[in-house]
MARVO-795680 format. One record per residue (C-alpha): residue in one letter; x, y, z; residue number from 1. Coordinates in Angstrom, 1 decimal. Layout:
BEGIN
+------+--------+--------+--------+------+
| resn |     xx |     yy |     zz | resi |
+------+--------+--------+--------+------+
|    A |      X |      Y |      Z |  NUM |
...
+------+--------+--------+--------+------+
% end
This chain:
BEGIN
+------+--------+--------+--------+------+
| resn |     xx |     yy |     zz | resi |
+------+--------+--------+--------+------+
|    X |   99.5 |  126.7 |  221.9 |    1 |
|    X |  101.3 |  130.1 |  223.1 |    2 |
|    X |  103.4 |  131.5 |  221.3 |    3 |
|    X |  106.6 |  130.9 |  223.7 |    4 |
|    X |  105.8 |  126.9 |  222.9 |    5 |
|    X |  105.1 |  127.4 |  218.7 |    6 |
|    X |  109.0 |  128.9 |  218.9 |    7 |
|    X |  110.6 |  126.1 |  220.7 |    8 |
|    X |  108.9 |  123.5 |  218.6 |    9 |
|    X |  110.5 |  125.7 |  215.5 |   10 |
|    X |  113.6 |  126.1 |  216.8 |   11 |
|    X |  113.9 |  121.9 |  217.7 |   12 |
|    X |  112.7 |  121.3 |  213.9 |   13 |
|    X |  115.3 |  123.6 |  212.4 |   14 |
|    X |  118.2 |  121.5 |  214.7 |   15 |
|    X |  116.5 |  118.4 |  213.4 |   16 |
|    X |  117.0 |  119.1 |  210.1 |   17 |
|    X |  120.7 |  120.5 |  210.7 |   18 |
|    X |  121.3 |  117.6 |  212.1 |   19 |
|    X |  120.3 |  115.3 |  209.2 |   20 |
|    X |  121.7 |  117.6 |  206.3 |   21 |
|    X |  124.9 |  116.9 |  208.6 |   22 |
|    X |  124.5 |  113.3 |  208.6 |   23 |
|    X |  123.6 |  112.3 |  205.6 |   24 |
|    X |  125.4 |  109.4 |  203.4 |   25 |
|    X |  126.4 |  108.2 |  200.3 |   26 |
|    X |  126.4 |  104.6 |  199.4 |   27 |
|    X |  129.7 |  102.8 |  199.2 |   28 |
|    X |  128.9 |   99.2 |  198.1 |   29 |
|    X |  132.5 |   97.5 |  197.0 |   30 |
|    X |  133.4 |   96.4 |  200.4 |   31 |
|    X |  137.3 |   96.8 |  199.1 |   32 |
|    X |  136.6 |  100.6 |  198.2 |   33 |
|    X |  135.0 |  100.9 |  201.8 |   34 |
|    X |  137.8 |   99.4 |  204.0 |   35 |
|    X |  140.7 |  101.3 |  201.4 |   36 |
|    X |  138.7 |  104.5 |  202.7 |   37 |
|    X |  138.7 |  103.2 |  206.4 |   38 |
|    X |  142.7 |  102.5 |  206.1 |   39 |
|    X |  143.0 |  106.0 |  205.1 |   40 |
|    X |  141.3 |  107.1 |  208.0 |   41 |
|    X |  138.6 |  109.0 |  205.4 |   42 |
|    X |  135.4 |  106.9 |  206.4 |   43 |
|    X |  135.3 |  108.2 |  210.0 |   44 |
|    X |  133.0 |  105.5 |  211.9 |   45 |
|    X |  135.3 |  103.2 |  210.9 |   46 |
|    X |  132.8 |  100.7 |  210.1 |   47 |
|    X |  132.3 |   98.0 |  207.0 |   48 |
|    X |  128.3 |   99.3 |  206.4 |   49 |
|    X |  128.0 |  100.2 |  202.9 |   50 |
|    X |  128.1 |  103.7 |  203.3 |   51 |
|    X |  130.5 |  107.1 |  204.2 |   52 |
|    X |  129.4 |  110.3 |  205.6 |   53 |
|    X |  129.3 |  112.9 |  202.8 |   54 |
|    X |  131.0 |  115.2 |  205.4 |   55 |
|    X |  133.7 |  112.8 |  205.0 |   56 |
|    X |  134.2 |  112.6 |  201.3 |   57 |
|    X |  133.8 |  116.5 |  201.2 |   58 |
|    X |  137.0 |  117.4 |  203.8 |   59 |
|    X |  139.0 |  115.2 |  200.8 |   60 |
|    X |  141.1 |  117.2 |  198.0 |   61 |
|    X |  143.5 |  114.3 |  196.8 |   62 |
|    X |  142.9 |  110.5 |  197.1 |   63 |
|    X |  144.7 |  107.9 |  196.1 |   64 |
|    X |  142.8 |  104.5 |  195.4 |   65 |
|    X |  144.9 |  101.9 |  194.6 |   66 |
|    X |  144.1 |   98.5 |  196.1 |   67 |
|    X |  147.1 |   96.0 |  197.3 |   68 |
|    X |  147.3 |   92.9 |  195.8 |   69 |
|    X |  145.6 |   91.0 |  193.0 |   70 |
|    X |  143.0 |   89.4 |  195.8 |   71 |
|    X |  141.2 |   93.0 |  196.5 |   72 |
|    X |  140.3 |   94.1 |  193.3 |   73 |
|    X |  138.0 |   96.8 |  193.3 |   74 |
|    X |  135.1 |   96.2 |  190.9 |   75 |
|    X |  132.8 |   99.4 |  192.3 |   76 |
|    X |  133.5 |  102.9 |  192.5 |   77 |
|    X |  129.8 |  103.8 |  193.6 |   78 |
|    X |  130.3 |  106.8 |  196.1 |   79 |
|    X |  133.2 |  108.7 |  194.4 |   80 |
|    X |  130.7 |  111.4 |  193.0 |   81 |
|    X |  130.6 |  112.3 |  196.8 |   82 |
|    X |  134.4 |  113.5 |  196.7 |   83 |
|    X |  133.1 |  116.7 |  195.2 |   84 |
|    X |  135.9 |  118.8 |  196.6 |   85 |
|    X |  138.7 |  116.7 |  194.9 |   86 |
|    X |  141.3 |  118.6 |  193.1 |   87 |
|    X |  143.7 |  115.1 |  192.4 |   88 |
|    X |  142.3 |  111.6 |  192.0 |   89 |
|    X |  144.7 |  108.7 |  191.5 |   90 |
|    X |  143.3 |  105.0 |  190.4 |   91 |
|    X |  145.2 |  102.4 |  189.9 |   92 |
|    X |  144.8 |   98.5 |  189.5 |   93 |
|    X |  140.9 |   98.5 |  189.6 |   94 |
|    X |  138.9 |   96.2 |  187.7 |   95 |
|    X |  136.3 |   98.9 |  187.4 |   96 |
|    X |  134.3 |   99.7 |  183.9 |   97 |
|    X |  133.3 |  102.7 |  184.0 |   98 |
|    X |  134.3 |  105.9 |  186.4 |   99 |
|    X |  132.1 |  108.9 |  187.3 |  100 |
|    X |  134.2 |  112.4 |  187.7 |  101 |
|    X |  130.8 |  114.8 |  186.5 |  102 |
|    X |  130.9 |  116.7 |  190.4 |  103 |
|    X |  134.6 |  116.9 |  190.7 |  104 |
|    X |  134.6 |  120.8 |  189.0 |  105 |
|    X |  137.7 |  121.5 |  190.7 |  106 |
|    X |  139.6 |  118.5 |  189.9 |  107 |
|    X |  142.8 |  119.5 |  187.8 |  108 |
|    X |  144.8 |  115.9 |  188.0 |  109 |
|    X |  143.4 |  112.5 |  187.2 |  110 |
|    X |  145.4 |  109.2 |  187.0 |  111 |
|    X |  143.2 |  106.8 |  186.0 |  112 |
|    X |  145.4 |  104.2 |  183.9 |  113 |
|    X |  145.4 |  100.2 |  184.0 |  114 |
|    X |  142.1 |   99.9 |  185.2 |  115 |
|    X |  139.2 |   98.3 |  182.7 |  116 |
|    X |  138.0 |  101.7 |  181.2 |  117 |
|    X |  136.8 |  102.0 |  178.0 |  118 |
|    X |  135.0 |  105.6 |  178.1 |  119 |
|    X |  135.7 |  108.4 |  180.3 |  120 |
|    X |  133.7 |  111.7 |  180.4 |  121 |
|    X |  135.6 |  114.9 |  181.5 |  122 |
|    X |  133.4 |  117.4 |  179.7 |  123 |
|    X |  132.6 |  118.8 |  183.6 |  124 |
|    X |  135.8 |  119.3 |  184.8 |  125 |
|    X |  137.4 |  122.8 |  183.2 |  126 |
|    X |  140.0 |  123.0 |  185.5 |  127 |
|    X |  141.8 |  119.4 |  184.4 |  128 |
|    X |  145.6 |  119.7 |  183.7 |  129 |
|    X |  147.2 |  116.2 |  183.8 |  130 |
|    X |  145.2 |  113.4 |  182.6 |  131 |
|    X |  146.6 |  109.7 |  182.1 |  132 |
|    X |  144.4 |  107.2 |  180.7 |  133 |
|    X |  146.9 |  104.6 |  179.6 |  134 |
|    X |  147.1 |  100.8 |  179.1 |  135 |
|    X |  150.2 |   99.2 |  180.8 |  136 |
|    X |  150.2 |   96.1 |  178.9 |  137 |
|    X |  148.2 |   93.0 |  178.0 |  138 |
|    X |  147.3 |   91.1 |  181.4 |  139 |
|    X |  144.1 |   93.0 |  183.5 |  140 |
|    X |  143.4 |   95.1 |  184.4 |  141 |
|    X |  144.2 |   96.9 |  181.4 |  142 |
|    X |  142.1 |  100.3 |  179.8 |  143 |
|    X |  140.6 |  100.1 |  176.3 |  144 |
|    X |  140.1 |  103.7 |  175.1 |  145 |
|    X |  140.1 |  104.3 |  171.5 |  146 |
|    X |  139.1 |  108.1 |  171.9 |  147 |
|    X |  138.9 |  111.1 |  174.2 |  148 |
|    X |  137.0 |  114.6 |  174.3 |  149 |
|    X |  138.9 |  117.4 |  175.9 |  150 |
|    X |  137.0 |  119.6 |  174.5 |  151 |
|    X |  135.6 |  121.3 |  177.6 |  152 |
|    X |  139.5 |  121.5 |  179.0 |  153 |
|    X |  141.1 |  124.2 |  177.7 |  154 |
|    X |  143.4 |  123.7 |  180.8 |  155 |
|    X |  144.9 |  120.4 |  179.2 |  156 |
|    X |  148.7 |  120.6 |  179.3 |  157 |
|    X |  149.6 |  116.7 |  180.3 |  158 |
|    X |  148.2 |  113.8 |  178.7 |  159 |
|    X |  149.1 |  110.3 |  178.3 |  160 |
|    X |  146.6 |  107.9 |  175.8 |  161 |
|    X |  149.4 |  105.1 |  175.1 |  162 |
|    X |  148.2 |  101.4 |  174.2 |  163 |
|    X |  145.1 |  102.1 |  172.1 |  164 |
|    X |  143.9 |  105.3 |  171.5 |  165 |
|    X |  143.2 |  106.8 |  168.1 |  166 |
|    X |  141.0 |  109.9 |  167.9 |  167 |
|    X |  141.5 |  112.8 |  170.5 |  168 |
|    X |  139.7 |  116.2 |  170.6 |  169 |
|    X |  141.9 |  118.8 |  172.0 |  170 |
|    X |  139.9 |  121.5 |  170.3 |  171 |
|    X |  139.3 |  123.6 |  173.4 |  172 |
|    X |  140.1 |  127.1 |  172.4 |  173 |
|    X |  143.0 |  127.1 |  174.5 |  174 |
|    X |  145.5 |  125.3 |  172.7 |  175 |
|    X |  149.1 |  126.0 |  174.2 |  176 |
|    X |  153.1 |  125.9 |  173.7 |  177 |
|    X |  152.7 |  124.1 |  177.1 |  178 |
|    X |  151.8 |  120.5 |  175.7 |  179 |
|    X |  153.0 |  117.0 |  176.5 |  180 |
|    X |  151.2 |  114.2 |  174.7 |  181 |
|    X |  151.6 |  110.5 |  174.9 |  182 |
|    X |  150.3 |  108.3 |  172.2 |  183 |
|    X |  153.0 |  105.2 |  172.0 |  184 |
|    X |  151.7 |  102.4 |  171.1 |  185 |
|    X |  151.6 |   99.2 |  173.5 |  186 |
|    X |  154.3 |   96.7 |  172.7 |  187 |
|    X |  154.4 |   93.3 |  173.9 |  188 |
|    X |  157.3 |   91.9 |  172.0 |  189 |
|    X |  158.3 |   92.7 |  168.9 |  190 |
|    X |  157.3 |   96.1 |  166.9 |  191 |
|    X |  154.0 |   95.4 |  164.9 |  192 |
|    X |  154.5 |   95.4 |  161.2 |  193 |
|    X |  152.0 |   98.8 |  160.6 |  194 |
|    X |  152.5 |  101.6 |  163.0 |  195 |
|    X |  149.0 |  102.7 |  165.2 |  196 |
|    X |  147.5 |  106.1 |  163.1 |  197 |
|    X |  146.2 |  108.5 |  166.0 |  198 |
|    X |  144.3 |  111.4 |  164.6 |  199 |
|    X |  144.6 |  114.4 |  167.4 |  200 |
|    X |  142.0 |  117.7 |  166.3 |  201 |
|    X |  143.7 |  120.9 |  167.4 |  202 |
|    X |  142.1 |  124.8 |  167.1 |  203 |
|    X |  144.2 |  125.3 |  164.0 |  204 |
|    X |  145.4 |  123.1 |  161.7 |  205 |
|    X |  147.1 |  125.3 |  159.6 |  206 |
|    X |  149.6 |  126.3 |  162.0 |  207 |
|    X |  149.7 |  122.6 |  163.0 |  208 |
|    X |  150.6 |  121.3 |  159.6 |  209 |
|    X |  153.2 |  124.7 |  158.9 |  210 |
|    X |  154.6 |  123.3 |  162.4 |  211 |
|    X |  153.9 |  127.0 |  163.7 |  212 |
|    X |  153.2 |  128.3 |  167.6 |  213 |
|    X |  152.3 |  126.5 |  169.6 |  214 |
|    X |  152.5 |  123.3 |  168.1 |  215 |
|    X |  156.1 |  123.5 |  167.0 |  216 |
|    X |  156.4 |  123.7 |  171.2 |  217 |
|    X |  154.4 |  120.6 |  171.6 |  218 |
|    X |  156.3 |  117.5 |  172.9 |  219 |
|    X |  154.6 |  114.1 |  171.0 |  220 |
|    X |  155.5 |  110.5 |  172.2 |  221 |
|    X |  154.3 |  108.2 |  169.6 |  222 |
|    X |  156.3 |  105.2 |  169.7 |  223 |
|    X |  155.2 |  102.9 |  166.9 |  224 |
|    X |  152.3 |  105.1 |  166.6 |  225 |
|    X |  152.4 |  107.9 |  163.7 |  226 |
|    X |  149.8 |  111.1 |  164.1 |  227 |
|    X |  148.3 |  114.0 |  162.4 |  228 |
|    X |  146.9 |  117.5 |  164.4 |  229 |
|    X |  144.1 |  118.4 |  162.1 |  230 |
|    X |  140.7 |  120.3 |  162.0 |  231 |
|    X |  138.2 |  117.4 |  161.8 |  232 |
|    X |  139.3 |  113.0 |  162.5 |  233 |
|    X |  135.5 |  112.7 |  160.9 |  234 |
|    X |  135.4 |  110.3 |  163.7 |  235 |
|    X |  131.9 |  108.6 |  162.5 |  236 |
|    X |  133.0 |  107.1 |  159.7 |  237 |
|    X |  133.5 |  103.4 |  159.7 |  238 |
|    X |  136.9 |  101.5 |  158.5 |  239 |
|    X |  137.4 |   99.7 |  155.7 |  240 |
|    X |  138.2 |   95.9 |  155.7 |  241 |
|    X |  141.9 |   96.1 |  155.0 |  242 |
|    X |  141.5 |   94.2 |  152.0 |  243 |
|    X |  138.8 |   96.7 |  150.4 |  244 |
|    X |  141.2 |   99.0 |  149.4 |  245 |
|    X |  144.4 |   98.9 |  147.2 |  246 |
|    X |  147.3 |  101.1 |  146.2 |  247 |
|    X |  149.8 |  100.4 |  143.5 |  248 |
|    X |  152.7 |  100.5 |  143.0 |  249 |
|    X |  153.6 |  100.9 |  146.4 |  250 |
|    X |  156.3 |  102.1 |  146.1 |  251 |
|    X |  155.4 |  104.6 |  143.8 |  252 |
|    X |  157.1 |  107.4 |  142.1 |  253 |
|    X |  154.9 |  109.9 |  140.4 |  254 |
|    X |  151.4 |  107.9 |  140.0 |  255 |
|    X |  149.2 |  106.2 |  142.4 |  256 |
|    X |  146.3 |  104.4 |  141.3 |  257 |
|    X |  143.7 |  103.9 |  144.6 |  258 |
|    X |  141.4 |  100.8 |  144.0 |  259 |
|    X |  137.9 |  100.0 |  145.9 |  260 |
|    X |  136.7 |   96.5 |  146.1 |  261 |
|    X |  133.2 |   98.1 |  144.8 |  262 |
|    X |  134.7 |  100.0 |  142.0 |  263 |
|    X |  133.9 |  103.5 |  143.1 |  264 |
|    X |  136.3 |  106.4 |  143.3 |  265 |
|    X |  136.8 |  107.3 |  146.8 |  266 |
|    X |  135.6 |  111.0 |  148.2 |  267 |
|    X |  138.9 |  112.4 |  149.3 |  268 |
|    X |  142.3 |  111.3 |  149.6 |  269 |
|    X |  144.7 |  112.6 |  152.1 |  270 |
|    X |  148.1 |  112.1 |  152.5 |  271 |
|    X |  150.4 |  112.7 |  155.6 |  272 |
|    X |  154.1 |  112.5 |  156.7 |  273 |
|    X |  154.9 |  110.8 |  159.6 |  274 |
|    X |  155.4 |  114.0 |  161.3 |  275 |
|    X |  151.9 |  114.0 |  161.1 |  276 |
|    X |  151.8 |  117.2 |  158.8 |  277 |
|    X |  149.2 |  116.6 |  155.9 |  278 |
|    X |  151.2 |  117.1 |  152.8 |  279 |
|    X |  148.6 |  116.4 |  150.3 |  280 |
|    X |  144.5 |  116.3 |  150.1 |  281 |
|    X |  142.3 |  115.5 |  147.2 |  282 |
|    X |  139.0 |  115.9 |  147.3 |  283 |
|    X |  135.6 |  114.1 |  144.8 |  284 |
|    X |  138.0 |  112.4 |  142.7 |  285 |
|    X |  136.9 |  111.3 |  139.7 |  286 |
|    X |  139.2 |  108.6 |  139.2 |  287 |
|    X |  141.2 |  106.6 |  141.5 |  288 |
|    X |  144.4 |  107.7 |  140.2 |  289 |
|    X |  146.6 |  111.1 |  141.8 |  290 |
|    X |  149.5 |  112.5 |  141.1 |  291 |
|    X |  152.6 |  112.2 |  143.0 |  292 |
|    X |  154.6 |  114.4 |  141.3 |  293 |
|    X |  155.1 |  117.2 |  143.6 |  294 |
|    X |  155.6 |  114.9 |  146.6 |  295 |
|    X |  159.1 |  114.4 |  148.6 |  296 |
|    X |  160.8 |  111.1 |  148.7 |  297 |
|    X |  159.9 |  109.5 |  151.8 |  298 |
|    X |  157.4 |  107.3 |  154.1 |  299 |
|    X |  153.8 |  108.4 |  154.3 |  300 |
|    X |  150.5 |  107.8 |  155.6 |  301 |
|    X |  147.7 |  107.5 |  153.1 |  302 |
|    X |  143.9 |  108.2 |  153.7 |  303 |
|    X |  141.1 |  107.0 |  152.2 |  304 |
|    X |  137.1 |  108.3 |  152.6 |  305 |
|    X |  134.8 |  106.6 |  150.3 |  306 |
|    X |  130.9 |  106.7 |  151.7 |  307 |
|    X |  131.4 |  107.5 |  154.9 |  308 |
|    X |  134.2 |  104.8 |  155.4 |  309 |
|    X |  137.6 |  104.8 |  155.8 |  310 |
|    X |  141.0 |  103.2 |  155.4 |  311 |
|    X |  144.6 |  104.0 |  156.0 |  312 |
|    X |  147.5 |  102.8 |  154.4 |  313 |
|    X |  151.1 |  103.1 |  154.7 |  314 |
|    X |  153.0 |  104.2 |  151.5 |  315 |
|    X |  156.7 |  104.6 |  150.1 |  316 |
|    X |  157.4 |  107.0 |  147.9 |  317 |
|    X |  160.8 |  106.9 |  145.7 |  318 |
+------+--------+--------+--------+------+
% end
């Protein structure tokens, strides 16, 4: 073979493989995903075959998915990881479980509410600003976060958790005057008889609590919900049956006396208005009784940790 011949052969391998690198494919097997990407004129053959040309999902920045009508439900988001370019992604009215964002770095708006979600990972995507993960209401599909990391978003300025959620992590490093949270609770009909408790970690919960910059810029929603910005939810522990723990009198005046079904004295006690500032903490108790003497007339929210468990109770204070 002369040398003339060895170089053609190179040079028709090195097209080959440009040509496949170009043509390759990611798997799109919801049928109602695939033809909402045809409609959109973003799956370019135009064809119902289970797949889109990563070429295709690359060109994208913002996409909408949103299916029309109650008969097209998406149940498979398979393929979005190929939208890696995306900077905004909008899904609505899916009945999908479980959404995959990891290779969206650049993505800075995500609208992911009434869907069927019950986790979401954002933990690669720095950039994220707006974030909605809400419930809508009681007929599906409907999300069912209790919690959120934004941890690894310092860029977090918009965020809307309404209908369930009860622990967030906004301890990014970044924390900012520039802050609109939502964390209403869902009602049906009528007001529930306790308010939700939604514990939010900040950077510092001394300014927090002192209502200091930049929290005293923060704008909080939190219809029937009440909430606290402090330095650790200790999300592992475990609740309490409600009727493992007692506090009388409620209402109280200068004495409470905190009672465990199992007779032990509980590990700390915190106490917080319901401006969420934490007004009172007491720690390895060694009785179940605290004083209240120092404590402002009011309606609070009442804390209890007791080996590794907790409970939460409302309490009036004359």
């Amino acid at each position: 073979m002369n040398k003339k011949t060895t170089l053609l052969i190179l040079a028709m391998a090195s097209v080959s493989g440009t040509y496949k690198v170009k043509a390759q494919t990611a798997n799109i097997p919801d049928t109602v995903f695939e033809q909402l990407l045809i409609d959109m004129e973003i799956d370019s053959d135009g064809t119902l075959n289970g797949q889109i040309a990563t070429a295709d999902a690359e060109a994208i920045t913002a996409l909408n998915i949103t299916p029309d009508g109650i008969s097209n439900y998406i149940t498979d988001l398979t393929g979005i990881e190929a939208f890696t370019h995306l900077e905004e992604l909008t899904i609505h009215n899916t009945m999908i479980g479980e959404l995959d964002v990891s290779s969206m770095s650049n993505l800075t708006y995500l609208d992911c509410r009434d869907n069927m979600l019950t986790h979401l990972d954002v933990s690669n995507n720095p950039l994220l600003e707006y974030l909605d993960i809400s419930s809508g209401g009681d007929v599906e599909p409907f999300n069912a976060f209790t919690e959120i990391d934004l941890s690894n978003n310092p860029n977090i300025s918009e965020l809307y958790a309404s209908g369930g959620v009860t622990y967030i992590n906004l301890k990014n490093g970044n924390n900012n005057t520039n802050t609109h949270i939502d964390i209403s609770a869902f009602i049906m009909i009528e007001p529930p008889e306790t308010e939700q408790y939604v514990c939010i970690e900040v950077d510092n919960s001394e300014a927090a609590q002192n209502n200091q910059s930049p929290y005293s810029e923060w704008t909080i929603q939190h219809s029937y919900s009440t909430y606290a910005l402090v330095e650790n939810c200790s999300l592992s522990t475990e609740s309490f049956e409600s009727n493992t723990v007692s506090v009388c009198p409620n209402p109280a005046i200068d004495i409470l006396h905190i009672n465990l079904e199992n007779g032990s004295t509980p590990d700390k006690v915190l106490l917080f208005d319901l401006n969420g500032r934490l007004v009172m903490e007491h720690n390895n108790l060694n009785t179940g009784t605290i004083s209240l003497q120092n404590i402002s007339k009011g309606i609070y929210l009442l804390k209890v940790f007791s080996q590794s468990q907790t409970a939460t109770k409302k309490l009036i204070i004359n």
